[in-house]
N, C-alpha and C positions, 0 to 999 in steps of 0.2 A: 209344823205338825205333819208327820207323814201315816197314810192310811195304809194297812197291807190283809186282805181277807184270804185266808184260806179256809178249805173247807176237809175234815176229817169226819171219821166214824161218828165224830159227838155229835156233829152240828157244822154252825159255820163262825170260827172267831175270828173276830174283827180286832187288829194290834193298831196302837196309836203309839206313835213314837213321837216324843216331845224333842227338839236340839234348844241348847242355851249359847249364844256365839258360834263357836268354829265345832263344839263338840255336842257328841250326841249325850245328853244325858238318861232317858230313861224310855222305858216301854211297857204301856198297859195291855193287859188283851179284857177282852171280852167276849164269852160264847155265849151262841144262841144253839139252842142244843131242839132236836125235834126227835121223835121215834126213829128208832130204825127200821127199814125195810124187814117185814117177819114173811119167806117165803114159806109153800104150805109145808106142814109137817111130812115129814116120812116116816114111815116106820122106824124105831130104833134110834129115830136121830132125837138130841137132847138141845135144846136152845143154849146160848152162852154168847155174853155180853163184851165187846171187844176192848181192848184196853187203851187208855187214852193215850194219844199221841203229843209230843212236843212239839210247841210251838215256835220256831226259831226265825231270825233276817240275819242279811249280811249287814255288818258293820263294818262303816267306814269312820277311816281317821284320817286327819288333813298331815301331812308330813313337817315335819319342822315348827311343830304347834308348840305356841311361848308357854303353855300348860296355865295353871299350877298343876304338877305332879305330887303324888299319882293322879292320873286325869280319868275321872269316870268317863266312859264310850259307852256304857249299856246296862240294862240287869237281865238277867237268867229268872223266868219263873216259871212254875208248872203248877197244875192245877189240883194235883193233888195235895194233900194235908197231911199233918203228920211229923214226926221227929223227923229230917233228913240233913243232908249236908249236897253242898253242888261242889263237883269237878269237873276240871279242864286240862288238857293236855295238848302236844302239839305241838307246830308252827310257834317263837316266840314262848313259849311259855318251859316247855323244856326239853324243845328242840331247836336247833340251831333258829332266828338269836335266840339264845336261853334267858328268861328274863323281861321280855318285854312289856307280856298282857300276863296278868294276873286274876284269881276272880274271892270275893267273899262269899266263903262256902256256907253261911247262914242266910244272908240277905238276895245274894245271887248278882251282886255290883261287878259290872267288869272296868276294869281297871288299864290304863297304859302307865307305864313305871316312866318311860324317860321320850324325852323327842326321836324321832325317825327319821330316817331320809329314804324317802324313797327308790333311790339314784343307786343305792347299797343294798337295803331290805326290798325288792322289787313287789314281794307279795304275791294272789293274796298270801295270807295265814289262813292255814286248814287246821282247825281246831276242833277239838272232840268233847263232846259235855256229857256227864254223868251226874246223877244222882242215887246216893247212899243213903240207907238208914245209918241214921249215925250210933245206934246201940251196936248192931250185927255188923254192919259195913259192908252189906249185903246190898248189891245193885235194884233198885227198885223200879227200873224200865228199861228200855232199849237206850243203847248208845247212839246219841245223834252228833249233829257236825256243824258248826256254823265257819262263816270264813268271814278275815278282818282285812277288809280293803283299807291301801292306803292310797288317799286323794293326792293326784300330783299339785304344785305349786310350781312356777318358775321358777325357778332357783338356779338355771346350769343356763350362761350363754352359750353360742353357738361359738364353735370353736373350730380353726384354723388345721391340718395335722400341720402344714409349716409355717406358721407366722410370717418367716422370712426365707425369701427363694431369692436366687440369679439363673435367669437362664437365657440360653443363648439361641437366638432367632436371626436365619436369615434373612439378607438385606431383600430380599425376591421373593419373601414368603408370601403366596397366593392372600387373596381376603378369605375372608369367611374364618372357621375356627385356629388359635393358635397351641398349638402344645404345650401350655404352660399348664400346671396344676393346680386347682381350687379343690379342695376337697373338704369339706367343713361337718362337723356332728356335733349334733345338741342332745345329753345326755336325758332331757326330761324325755313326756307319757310320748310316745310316737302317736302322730296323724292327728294330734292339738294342739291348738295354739302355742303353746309354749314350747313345744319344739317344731314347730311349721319356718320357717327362715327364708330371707331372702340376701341376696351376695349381688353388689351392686360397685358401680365405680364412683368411691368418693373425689376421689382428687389422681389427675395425669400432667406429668411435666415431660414432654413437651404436650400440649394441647391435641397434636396433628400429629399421626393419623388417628382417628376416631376408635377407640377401642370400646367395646360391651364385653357382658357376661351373660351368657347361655347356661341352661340348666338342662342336665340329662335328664330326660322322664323318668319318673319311678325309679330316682336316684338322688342320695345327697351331693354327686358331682356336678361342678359347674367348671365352663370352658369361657377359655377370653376369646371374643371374635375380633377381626381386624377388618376396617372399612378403611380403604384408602392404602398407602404405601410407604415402608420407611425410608426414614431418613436419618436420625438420632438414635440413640438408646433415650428409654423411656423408664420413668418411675412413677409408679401406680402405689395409689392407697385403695385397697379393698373393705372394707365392711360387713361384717353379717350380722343382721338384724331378727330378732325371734319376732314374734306377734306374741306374745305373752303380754301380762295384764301386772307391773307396768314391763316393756318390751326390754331385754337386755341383747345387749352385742359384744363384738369383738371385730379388730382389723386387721390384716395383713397388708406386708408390702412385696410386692412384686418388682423386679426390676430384670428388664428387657435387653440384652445387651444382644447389638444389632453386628449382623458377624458379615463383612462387607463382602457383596460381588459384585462381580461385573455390569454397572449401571453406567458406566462411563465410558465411551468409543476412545482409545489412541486416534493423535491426530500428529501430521508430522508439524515440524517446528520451521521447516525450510518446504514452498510450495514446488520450486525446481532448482535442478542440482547440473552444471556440468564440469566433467571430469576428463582428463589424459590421463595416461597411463602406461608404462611398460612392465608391470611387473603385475602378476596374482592379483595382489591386496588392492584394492578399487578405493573404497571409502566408507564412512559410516553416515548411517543416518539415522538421527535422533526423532524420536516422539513423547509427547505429552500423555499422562493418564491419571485421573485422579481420585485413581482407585487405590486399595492399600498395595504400596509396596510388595511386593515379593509374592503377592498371592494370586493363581492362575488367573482373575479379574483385569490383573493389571499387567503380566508378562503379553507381550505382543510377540506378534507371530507375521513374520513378511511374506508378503506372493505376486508373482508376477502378474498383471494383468495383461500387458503384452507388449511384444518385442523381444521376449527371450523365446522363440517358436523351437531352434535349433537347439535350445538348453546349453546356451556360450558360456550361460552366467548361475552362480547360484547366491543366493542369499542367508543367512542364517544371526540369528540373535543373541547379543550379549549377553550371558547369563544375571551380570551383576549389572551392566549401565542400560539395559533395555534398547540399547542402539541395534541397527539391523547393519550387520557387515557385509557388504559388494564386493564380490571379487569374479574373475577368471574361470573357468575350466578350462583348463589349454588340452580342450578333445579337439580342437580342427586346428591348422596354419592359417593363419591370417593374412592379405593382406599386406603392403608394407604400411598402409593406412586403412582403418575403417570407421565409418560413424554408423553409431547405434543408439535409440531413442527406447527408452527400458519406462515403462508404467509399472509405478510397485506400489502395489495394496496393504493396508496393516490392517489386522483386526487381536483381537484378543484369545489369548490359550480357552478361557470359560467361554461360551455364548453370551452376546448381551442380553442384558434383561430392560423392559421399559416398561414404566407402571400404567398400566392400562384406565385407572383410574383417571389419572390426569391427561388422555386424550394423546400419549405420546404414542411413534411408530418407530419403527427401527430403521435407525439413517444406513446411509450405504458408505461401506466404508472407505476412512481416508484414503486417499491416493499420492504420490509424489509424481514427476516425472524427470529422469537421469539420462541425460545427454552423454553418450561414453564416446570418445573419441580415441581408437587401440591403434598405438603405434608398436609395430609390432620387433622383437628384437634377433637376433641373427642367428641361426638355429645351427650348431656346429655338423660337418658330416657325420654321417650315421653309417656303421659297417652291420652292411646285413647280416653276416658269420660273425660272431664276436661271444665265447674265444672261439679260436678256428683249432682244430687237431690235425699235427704234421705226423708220418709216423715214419723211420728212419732207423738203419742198421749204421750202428756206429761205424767208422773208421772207413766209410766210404768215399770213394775219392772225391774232390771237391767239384765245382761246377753242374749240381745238378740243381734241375730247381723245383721249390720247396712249395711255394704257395705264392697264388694273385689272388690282394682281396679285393671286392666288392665293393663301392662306397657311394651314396648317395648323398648327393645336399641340391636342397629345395628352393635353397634362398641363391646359391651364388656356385660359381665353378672350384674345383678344387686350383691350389696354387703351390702346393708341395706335397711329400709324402717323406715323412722321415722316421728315422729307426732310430731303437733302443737295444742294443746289443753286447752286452755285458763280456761276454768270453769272444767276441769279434770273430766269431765262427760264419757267417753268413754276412750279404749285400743287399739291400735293394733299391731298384728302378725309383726314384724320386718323382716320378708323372706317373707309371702305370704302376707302384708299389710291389711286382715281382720279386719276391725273395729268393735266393740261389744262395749254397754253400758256399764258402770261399774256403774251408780248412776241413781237416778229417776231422770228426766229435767224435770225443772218448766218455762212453758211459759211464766211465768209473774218476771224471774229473769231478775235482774234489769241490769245486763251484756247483755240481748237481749235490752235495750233502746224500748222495746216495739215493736220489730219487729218479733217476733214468730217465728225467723231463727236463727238458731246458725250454726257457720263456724269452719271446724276445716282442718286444710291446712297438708299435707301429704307429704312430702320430700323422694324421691328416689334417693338413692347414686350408682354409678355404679363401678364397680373392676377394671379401667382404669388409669393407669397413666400423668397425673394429676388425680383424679375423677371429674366426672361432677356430679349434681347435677340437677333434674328433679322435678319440685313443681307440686300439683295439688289440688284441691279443693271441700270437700263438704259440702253441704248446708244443714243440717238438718233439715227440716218444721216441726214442735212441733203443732198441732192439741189442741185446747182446751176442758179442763172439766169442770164442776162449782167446781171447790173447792176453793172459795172463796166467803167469803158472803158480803152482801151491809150493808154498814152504814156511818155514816151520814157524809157530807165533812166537815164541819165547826159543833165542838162540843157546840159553844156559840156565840149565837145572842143577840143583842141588843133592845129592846123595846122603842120606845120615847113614856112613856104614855100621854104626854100633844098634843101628834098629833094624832096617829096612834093607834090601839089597836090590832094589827095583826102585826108577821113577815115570814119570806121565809126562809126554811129550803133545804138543799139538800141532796141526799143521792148518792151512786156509789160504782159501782163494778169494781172489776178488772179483772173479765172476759169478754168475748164477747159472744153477741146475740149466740145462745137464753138463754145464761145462766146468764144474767143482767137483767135489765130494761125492761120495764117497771114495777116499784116496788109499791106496797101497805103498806101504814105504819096504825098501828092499835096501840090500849092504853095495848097491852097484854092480860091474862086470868086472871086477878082481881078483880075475884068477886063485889067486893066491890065499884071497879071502874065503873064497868059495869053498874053498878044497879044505881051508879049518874049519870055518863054523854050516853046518846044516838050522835051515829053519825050518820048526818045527812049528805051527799052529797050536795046534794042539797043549802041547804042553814042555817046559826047557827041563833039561836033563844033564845041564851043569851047574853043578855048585860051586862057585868061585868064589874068593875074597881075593879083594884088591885091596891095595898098599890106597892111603889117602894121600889125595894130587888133585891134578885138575888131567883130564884125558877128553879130547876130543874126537869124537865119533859122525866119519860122515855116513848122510842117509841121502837116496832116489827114492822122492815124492814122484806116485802118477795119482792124474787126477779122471774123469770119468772116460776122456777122451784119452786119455792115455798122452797126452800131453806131460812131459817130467820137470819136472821141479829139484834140484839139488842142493843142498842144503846141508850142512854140521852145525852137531849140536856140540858145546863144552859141557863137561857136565862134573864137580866138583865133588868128590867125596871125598867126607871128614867124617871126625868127633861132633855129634850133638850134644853129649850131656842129653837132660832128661827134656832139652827143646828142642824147636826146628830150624835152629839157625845153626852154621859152626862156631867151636869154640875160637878164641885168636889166635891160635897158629896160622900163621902163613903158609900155606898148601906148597907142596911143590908140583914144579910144571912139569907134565910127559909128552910128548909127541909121538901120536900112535903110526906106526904102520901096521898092516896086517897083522902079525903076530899079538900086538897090542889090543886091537880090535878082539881077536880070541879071547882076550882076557874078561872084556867087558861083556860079550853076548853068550849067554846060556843058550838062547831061542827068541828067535823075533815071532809075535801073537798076532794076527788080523782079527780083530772082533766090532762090530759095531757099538759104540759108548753107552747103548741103553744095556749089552749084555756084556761083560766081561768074567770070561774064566780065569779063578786063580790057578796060577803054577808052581809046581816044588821047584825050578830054577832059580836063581841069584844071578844078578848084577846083571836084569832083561830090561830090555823097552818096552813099555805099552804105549802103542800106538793107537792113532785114534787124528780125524780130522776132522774138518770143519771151514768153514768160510766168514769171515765177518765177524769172529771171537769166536767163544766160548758159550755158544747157547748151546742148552743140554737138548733143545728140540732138533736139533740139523744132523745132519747125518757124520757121524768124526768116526775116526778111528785109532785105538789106543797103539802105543810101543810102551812095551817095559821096557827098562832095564834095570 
């Protein structure tokens, strides 16, 4: 039985609402009605009686109720009398859910049509009640409002968002909270029972270290804390438990996979080590770690603690077997014996970690101790110049001298000095290493390949048991003279007389500017020849044909020096047909003198090869020189003919 008084215009009615089990079924009222307040009259003002008010509560309905449906939850009445009918609208009734609460528009029964879930329909329902005459259907009072709570039940455990997680924590992870995720929501009423929850540890494999569960305030998350320090990957069952009436749950598994560090010091395998040695590579030295593999925890790192003051020695680590490799710097001379006493430290690429928990400190790291005993080996002479530069004008007379080199050695006295001398142009002193020419050098021998440097390599032997042997090298630059004259590259050209009545001659020297090119070719001092042909630059002002043969034609090459060069060309003209070769007749032979010579020169042309002027003459030389071929870059000069 529930009592509810309100008090309106009428009086004051007193509702009783009756419940039978889980549902509400019905509600009486009763008014106690007294006068109304009558203030004094005013002029003009007329009395009038106020009109009666609706009496309404909120109803509640339990969710998930086994019914029988339709299930009465209430009635609608009013006080007044009369033909009417009652309406509702609204929340459920024909608004979204459409359907739910219904009402009997004679008796005024409210009705729920089917079970609810809370969890879905949250509520309340705002609903609106009316009353009609049911002749006019004319509204007979104000529109009121009542609303339909739905009662939570437990019905929704508390839920996981991931059931099942892996994650991964390191081996050095501090205590206190771990970054693992609880996150848990229980869909029923919030901040009762039925959704109030607790998230606890059911079951941990391994036992050790002690793991809990923290709860964020004024939060459904909860954190795993960690007491103590790993050692395994661990697997956890979790829990979450409602306080609901009876209480439901759900579990998760959580599993811890412990990501290894540096909890373990390198220790070496050998406490001392002694070594000889004549070379670089010293030795290896292994240590123990049993930490994972490969990962900066377990890569060792070696350092001298002392005995290398001078930096004799360096150390460095295997990248695949974790041994630390000893060896040499050979920054000083040794010694023909030394002993040296090397302290070498290992520690790890990570810092160690040690769980404070169990009372551990951090050890000092391993040590070894390497006895090196360096025998040291026979260091060859050393030339302080090396290569040395000779510089030297070819074809100068022999016995001068070229170069003394320098030579040091540390270990022992020298015992020889010997030469490498390919073109047997020079000598040297076998004690003081003195080089002197012994022949004139020609720049232009064909053992330089035309590079105007000749090498002649020096070997010093030292009085040391093994001996060493110490190489060094000089360069001798050979300086050019003109002693070499120009003449012609190619001794026999070809003439197509049925095309062409001119060919391209060339000429070259084998020295270098200024003592080459550009060259002048001239008919010689022959009288005879002189007094028939004129040369003309410019341009030839004979038009001859010659009979086809073979006519040789001598030319005087000067070259910049005016140095002459003599030299005949043969020169072949024939029938080509429509090529550049002769047909196969056999050419007949002429032997020119002067008179002949007329026959072949129109005009001799001086032009340099980048410019040549054509000429209306036949059967000219273009001349044209050069040194070392036919490069279009060097200075030539053309002959027609």
């Amino acid at each position: 039985l529930d009592l509810k008084y309100i008090l309106n215009d009428d009086g004051l009615m007193i509702l009783y609402t009756f419940f039978w089990g889980h549902c509400q079924s019905g509600a009486l009222g009763i008014v106690l009605t007294f006068p109304p307040y009558t203030a004094p009259l005013q002029i003009g003002e007329v009395l009038a009686r106020s009109k009666r008010r609706w009496v309404l509560s909120t109803i509640e309905v339990t969710e998930e109720d086994e019914g029988p449906y339709p299930l009465n939850i209430s009635q609608m009445f009013n006080t007044m009398s009369g033909n009417h009918v009652f309406h509702i609208s609204g929340d459920g009734v024909d608004r979204h859910p459409v359907g739910f609460i219904t009402i009997d528009e004679v008796k005024g029964f409210v009705y729920l049509q089917q079970k609810i879930d809370r969890e879905i329909y949250r509520g309340p329902f705002h609903i609106k009640f009316d009353i009609f005459d049911k002749n006019t259907k004319n509204k007979l009072d104000k529109e009121l409002s009542f609303d339909v709570e739905i009662k939570d039940i437990n019905d929704n455990e508390p839920l996981f968002d991931q059931p099942y997680k892996e994650v991964n924590v390191k081996e050095n992870a501090p205590e206190d909270v771990l970054q693992v995720p609880l996150d848990v929501t229980d869909k029923d009423l919030e901040n009762t029972p039925n959704s109030n929850f607790t998230v606890s540890i059911l079951k941990q494999a391994p036992a050790e270290p002690r793991i809990g569960v923290k709860k964020i305030e004024g939060t459904n998350h909860h954190q795993l804390t960690l007491h103590g320090c790993f050692d395994y990957d661990v697997r956890l069952i979790v829990p979450a438990v409602d306080k609901g009436n009876p209480p439901l749950s759900s579990t998760a598994v959580r599993i811890i996979n412990i990501v290894d560090t540096n909890t373990h010091p390198p220790t070496f395998k050998a406490r001392e080590v002694q070594i000889c040695f004549v070379i670089l590579l010293l030795l290896k030295v292994a240590v123990e770690d049993k930490d994972t593999p490969g990962t900066p925890g377990w890569r060792a790192k070696y350092f001298f603690i002392k005995g290398n003051e001078e930096e004799n020695y360096q150390i460095d680590t295997d990248p695949v077997t974790n041994e630390g490799i000893l060896s040499v710097i050979k920054g000083k001379d040794f010694e023909r014996t030394m002993n040296t006493t090397l302290q070498i430290g290992v520690k790890n690429q990570e810092d160690l970690w040690i769980c404070k928990s169990k009372g551990g400190k951090l050890p000092t790291p391993d040590s070894i101790n390497v006895t090196v005993k360096v025998i040291d080996v026979n260091d060859p002479p050393e030339f302080l110049k090396n290569p040395a530069d000779v510089y030297l004008r070819e074809e100068e007379l022999p016995g001068k001298e070229l170069f003394t080199p320098k030579i040091k050695d540390v270990d022992s006295k020298l015992e020889d000095i010997r030469l490498v001398d390919p073109a047997d142009w020079v000598t040297i002193d076998e004690k003081t290493g003195k080089i002197t020419s012994k022949k004139k050098m020609d720049r232009e021998a064909p053992i330089l390949n035309g590079s105007s440097m000749y090498t002649v390599l020096i070997g010093a032997i030292d009085a040391d048991e093994p001996p060493a042997t110490g190489t060094g090298t000089v360069l001798i630059h050979l300086g050019d003279i003109n002693d070499n004259l120009p003449h012609l590259v190619n001794k026999g050209v070809i003439m197509c007389g049925n095309k062409v009545n001119k060919v391209m001659v060339a000429a070259q020297d084998a020295d270098v500017p200024p003592f080459s090119g550009p060259f002048s070719f001239s008919l010689g001092d022959d009288k005879t020849v002189m007094q028939q042909w004129k040369l003309d630059p410019a341009f030839g002002k004979y038009k001859l044909s010659l009979p086809y043969g073979n006519y040789t034609v001598p030319l005087v090459i000067r070259d910049q020096q005016n140095a002459i060069g003599k030299d005949s060309l043969r020169v072949m003209v024939c029938d080509c047909g429509d090529k550049a070769v002769c047909r196969g007749k056999e050419p007949i032979s002429v032997n020119f003198g002067a008179p002949g010579i007329g026959l072949i020169f129109a005009g001799l042309l001086l032009f340099l090869c980048e410019y040549c002027v054509n000429t209306e003459g036949n059967q000219t030389l273009i001349k044209y020189n050069q040194e070392g071929g036919g490069s279009e870059c060097k200075v030539c000069w053309l002959c027609c003919l």
